[in-house]
SEMARRO-500730 format. One record per residue (C-alpha): x negated, y, z negated; chain. Coordinates in steps of 0.25 Angstrom, whole numbers, always signed. Last residue first. Layout:
# SEMARRO-500730
{east = X | north = Y | up = Z | c = A}
...
END
This chain:
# SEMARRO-500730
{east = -15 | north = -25 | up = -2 | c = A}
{east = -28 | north = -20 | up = -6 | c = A}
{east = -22 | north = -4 | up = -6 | c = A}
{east = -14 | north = -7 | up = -17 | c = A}
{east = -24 | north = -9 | up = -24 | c = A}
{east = -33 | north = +0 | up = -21 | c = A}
{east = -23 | north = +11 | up = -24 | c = A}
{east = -18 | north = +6 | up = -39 | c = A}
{east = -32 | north = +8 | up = -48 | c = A}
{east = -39 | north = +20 | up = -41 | c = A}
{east = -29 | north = +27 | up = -33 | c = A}
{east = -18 | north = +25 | up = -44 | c = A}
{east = -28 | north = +31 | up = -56 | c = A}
{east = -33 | north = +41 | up = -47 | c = A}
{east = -19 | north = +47 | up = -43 | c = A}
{east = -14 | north = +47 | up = -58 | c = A}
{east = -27 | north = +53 | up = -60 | c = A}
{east = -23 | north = +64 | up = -52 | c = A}
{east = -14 | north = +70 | up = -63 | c = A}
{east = -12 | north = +83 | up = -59 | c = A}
{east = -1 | north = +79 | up = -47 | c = A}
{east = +9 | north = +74 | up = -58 | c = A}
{east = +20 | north = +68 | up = -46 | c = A}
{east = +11 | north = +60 | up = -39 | c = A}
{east = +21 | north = +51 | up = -30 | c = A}
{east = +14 | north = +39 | up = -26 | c = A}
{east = +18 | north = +37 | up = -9 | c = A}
{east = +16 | north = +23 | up = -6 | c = A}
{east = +12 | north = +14 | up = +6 | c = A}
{east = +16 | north = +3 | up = +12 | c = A}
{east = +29 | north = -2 | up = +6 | c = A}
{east = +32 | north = -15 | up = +12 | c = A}
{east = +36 | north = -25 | up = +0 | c = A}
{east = +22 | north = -30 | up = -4 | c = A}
{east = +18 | north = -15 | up = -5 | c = A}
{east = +29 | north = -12 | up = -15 | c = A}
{east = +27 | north = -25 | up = -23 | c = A}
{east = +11 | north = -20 | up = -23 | c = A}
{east = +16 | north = -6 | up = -26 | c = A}
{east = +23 | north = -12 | up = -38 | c = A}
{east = +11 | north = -20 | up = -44 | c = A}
{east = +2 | north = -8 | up = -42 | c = A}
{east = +13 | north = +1 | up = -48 | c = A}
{east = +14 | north = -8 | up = -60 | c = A}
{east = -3 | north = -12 | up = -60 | c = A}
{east = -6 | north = +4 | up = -63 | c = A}
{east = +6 | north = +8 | up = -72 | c = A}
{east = +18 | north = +12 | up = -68 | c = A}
{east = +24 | north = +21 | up = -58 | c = A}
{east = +22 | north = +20 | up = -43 | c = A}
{east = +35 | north = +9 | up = -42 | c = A}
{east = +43 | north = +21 | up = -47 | c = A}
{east = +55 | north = +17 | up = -57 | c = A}
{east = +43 | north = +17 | up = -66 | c = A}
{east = +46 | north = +32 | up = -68 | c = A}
{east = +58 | north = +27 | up = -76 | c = A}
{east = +50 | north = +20 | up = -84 | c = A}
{east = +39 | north = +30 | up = -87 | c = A}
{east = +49 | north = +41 | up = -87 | c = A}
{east = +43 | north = +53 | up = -79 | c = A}
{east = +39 | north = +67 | up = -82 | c = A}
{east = +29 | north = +66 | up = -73 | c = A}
{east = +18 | north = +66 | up = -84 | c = A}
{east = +26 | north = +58 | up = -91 | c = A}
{east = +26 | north = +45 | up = -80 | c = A}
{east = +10 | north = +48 | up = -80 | c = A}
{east = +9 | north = +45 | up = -96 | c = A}
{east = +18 | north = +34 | up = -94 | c = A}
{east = +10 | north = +28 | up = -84 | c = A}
{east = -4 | north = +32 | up = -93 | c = A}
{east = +2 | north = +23 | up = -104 | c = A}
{east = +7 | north = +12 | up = -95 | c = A}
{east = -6 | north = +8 | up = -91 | c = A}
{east = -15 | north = +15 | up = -80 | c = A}
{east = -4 | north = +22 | up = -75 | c = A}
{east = +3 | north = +26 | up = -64 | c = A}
{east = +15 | north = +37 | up = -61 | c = A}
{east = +18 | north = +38 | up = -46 | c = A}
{east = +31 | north = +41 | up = -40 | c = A}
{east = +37 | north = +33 | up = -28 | c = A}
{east = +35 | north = +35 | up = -13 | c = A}
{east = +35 | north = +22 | up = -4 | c = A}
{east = +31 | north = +19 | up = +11 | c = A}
{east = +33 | north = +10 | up = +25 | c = A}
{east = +23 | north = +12 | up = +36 | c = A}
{east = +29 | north = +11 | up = +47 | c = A}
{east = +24 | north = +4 | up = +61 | c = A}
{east = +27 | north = -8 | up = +52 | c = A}
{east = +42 | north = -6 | up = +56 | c = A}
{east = +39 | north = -8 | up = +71 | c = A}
{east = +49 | north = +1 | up = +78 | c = A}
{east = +60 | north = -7 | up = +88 | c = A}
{east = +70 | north = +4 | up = +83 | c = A}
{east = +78 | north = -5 | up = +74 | c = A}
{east = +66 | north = -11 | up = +70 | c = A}
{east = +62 | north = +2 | up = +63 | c = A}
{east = +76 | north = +4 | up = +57 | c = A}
{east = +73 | north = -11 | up = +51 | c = A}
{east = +60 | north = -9 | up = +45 | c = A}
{east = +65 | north = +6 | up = +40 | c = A}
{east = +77 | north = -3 | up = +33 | c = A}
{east = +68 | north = -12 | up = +27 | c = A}
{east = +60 | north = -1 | up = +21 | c = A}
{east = +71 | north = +4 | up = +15 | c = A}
{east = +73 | north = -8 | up = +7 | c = A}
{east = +59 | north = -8 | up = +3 | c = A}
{east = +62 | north = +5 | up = -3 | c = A}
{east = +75 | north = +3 | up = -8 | c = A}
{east = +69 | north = -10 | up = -15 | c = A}
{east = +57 | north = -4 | up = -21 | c = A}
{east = +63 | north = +8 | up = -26 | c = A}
{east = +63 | north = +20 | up = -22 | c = A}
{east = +56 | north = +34 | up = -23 | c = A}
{east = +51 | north = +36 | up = -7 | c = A}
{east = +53 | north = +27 | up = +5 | c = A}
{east = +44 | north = +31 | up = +16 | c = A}
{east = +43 | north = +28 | up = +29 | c = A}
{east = +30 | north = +29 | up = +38 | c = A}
{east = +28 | north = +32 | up = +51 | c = A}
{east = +40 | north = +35 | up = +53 | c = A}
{east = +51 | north = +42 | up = +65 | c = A}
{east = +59 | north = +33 | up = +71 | c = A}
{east = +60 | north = +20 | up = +62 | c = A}
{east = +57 | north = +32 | up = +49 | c = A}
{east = +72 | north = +38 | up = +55 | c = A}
{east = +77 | north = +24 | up = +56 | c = A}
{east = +76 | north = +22 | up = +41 | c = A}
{east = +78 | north = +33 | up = +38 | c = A}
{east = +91 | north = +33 | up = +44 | c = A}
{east = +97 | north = +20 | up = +40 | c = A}
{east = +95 | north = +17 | up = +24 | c = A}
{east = +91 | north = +31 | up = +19 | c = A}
{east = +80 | north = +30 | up = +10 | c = A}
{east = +70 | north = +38 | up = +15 | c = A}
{east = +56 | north = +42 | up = +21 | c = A}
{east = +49 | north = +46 | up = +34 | c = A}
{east = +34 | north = +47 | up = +36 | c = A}
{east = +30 | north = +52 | up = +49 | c = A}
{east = +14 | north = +49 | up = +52 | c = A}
{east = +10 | north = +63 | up = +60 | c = A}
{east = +10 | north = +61 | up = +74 | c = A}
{east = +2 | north = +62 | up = +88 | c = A}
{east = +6 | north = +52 | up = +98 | c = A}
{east = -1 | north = +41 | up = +98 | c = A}
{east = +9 | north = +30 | up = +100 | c = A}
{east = +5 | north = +23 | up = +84 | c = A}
{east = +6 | north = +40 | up = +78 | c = A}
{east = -5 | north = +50 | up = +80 | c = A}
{east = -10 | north = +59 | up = +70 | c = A}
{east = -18 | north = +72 | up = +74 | c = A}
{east = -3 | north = +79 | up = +74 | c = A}
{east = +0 | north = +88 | up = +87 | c = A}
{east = +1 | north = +103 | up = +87 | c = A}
{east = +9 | north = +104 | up = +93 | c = A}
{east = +24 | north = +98 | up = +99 | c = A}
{east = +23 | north = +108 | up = +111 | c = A}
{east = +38 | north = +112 | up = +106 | c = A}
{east = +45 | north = +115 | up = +118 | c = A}
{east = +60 | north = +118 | up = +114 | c = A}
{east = +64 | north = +112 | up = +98 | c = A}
{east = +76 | north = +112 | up = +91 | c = A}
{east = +79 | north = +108 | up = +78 | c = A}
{east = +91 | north = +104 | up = +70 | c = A}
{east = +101 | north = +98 | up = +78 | c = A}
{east = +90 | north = +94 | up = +90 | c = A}
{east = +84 | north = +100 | up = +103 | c = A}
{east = +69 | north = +95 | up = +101 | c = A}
{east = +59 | north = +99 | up = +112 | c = A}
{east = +44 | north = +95 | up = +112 | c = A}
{east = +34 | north = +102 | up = +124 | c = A}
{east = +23 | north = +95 | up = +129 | c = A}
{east = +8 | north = +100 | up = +132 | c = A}
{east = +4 | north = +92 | up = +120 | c = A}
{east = +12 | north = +79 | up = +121 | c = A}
{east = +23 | north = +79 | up = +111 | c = A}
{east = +22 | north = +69 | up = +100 | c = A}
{east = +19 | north = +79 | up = +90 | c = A}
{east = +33 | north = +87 | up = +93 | c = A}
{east = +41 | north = +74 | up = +94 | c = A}
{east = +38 | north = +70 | up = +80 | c = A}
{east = +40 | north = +83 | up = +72 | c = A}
{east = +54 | north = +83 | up = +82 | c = A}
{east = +59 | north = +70 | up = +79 | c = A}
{east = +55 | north = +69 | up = +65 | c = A}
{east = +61 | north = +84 | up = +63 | c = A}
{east = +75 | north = +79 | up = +71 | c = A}
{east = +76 | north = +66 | up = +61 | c = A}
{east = +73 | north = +75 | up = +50 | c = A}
{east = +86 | north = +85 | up = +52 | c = A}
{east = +94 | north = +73 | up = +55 | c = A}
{east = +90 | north = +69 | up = +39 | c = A}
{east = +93 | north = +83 | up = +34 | c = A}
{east = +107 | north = +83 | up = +43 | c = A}
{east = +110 | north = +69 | up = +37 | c = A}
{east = +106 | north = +72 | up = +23 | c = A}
{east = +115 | north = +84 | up = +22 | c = A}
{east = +119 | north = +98 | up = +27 | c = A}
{east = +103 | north = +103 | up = +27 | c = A}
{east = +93 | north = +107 | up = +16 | c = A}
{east = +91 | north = +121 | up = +24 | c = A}
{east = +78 | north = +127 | up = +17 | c = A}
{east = +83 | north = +139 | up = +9 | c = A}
{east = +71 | north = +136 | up = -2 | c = A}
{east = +77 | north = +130 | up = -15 | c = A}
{east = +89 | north = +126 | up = -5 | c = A}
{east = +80 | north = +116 | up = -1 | c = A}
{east = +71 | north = +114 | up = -12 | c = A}
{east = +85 | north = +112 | up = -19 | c = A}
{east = +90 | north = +100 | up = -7 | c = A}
{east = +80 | north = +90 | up = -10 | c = A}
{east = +81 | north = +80 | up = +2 | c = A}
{east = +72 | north = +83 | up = +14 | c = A}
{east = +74 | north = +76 | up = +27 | c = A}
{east = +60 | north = +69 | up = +26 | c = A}
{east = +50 | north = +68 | up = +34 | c = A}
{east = +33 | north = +62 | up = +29 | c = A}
{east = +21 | north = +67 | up = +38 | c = A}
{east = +10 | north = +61 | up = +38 | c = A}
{east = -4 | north = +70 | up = +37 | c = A}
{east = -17 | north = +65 | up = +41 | c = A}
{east = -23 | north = +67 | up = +54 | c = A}
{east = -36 | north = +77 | up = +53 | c = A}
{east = -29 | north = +84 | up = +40 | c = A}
{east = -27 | north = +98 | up = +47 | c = A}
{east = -23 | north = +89 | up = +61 | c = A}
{east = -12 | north = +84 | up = +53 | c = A}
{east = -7 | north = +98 | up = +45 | c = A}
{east = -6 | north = +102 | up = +59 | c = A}
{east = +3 | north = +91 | up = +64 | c = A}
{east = +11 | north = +92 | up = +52 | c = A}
{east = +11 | north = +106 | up = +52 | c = A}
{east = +16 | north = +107 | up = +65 | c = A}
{east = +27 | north = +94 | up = +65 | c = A}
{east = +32 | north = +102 | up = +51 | c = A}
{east = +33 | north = +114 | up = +59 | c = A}
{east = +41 | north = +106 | up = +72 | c = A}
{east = +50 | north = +101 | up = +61 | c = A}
{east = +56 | north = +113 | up = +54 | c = A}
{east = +52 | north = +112 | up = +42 | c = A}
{east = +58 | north = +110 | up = +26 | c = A}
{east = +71 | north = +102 | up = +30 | c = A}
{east = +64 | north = +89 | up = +36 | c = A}
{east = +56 | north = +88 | up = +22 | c = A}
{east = +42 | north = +83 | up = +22 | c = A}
{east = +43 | north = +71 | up = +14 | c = A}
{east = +33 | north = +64 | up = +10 | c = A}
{east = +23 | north = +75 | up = +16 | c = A}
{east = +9 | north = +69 | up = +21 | c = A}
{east = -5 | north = +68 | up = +19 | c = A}
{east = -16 | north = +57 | up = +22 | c = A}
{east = -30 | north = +58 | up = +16 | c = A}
{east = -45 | north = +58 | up = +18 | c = A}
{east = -45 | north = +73 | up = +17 | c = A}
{east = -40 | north = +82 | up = +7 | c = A}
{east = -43 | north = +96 | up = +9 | c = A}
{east = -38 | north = +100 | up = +23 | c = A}
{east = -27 | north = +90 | up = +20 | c = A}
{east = -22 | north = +98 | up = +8 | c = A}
{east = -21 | north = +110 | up = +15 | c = A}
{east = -12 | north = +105 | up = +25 | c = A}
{east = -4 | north = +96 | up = +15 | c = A}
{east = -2 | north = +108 | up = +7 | c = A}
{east = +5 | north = +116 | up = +20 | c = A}
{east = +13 | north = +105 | up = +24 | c = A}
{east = +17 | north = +102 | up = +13 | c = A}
{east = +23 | north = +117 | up = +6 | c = A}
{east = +22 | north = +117 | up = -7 | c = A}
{east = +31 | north = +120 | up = -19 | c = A}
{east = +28 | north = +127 | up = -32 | c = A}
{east = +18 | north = +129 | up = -42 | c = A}
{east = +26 | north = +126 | up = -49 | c = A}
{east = +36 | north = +117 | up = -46 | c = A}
{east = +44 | north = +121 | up = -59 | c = A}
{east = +49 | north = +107 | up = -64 | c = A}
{east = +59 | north = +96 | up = -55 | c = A}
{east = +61 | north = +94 | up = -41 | c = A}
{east = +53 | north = +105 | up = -37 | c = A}
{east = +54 | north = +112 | up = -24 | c = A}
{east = +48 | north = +115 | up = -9 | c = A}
{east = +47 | north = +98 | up = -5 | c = A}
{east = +37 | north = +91 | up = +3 | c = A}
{east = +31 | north = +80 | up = -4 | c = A}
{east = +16 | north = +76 | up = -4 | c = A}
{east = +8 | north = +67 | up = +1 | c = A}
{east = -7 | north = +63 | up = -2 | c = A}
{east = -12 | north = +51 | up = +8 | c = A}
{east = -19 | north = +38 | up = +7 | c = A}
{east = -24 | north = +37 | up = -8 | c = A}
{east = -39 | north = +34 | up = -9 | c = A}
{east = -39 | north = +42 | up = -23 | c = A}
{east = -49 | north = +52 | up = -17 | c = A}
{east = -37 | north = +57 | up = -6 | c = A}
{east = -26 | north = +56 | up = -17 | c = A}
{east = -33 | north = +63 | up = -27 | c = A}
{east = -36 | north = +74 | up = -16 | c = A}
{east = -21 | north = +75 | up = -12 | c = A}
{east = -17 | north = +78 | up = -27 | c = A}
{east = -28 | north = +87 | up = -30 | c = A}
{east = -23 | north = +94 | up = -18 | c = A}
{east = -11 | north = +94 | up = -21 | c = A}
{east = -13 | north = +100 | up = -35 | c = A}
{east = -21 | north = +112 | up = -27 | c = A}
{east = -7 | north = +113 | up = -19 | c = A}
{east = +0 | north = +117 | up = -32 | c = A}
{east = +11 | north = +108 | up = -36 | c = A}
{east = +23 | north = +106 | up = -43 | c = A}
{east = +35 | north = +96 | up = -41 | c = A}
{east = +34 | north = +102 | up = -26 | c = A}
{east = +22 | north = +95 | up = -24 | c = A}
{east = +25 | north = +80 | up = -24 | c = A}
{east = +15 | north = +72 | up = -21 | c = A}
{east = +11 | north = +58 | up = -14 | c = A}
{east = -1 | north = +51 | up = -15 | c = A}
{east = -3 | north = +40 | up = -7 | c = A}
{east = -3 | north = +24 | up = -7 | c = A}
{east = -5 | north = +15 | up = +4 | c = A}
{east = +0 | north = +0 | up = +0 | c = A}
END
């Protein structure tokens, strides 16, 4: 199983903690630093407030080499969708090829309303929204330069784009491409969205059984459209609290502000040879990479101590 770090900034963070954060990651042997895309809190001040991700993973990638970076998720009701194909591309040729891009059709309505960005009607306009911003990010890096891209759809209209600049990236055809990740737990849409869309597909902060059963279900979408299911690469997000022994886990689920037993509900929180054990069933079960939420960013110990005692493990398999 792959493991990398993933973050949560708008809980409260200054982009010099990111950087900590990204470098631990890096020196740790993790495969990528991630970060969420979100403009507000979900619980205490913030402070010293939001960022924005494409901006932090630009300057982080010209700091931090030797590893991946990536949004999980960037919302589809933040940007418009040729911007975020620009500063994706750009922010891929900033870190010589190593950004992936996660989509999402945004789901925390305050920030939203926090900010006058337009939330949409309902699910099934935000969700429409995001199957037009895939189609269009998508199309404007596949077109050949001298080529123009036009887009005439419900929510976006495009007339002679020339689709630049390009990613460094390639997908499995050639054409250029930052790897798409695509997440959810919706039983029929998601699913064939990722079928048409993902590189990789995510399923974040659920159990074992929901996850594996939406696995299945993207196994079966991609069948559907003649698309090799092991051309994805198929992924979990759940909260990190480790210890050494159960005194230092309890220690780490306090910090958080968390119930030891109820944070246990995480396959990622326990002590050292539980969360091994777990990711070892979760692993054996199809889930190839995992996404450790760091929620207390100060404490890079916790990063070292799963780097040093759960990563080579996990790794060997």
């Amino acid at each position: 199983m792959d493991l990398r770090i993933f973050t949560e900034p708008q809980l409260g963070a200054s982009h010099a903690d990111l950087l900590a954060v990204a470098r631990a990651a890096r020196d740790g042997g993790f495969s990528a630093f991630f970060r969420s895309d979100h403009v507000l809190t979900m619980g205490g001040d913030g402070l010293p407030g939001p960022s924005d991700s494409f901006v932090n993973l630009g300057a982080i990638a010209t700091q931090v080499p030797d590893i991946r970076l990536g949004t999980l998720v960037t919302s589809a009701t933040f940007r418009h969708p040729s911007m975020v194909a620009i500063a994706a591309a750009q922010i891929d040729d900033i870190s010589g090829g190593r950004l992936e891009l996660g989509m999402g059709s945004g789901w925390f309505e305050p920030e939203h309303t926090a900010y006058g960005i337009d939330f949409g009607a309902s699910f099934g306009e935000r969700f429409d929204r995001l199957t037009e911003q895939l189609e269009i990010i998508t199309g404007l890096w596949a077109t050949p330069i001298g080529g123009r891209f036009d887009h005439a759809g419900r929510h976006y209209t495009l007339s002679g784009a020339p689709g630049l600049p390009k990613p460094v990236q390639s997908g499995p055809d050639g054409t250029p491409r930052v790897p798409i990740i695509v997440g959810g737990q919706g039983p029929k849409k998601t699913p064939a969205l990722a079928a048409r869309f993902a590189d990789e597909f995510n399923v974040g902060f659920v159990d074992f059984d929901a996850t594996t059963t939406q696995i299945g279900r993207v196994h079966a979408a991609c069948e559907a459209v003649a698309r090799d299911p092991a051309s994805l690469v198929y992924s979990t997000a759940q909260v990190l609290c480790v210890g050494t022994d159960e005194v230092e886990y309890r220690k780490r689920a306090a910090a958080i502000g968390r119930d030891p037993e109820e944070a246990r509900s995480s396959p990622f929180a326990g002590t050292v040879a539980e969360v091994t054990d777990t990711m070892g069933r979760w692993a054996a079960a199809g889930v190839q990479r995992g996404y450790l939420q760091v929620l207390d960013l100060a404490d890079l110990e916790h990063i070292a101590l799963v780097a040093q005692d759960i990563l080579p493990v996990v790794r060997s398999w």
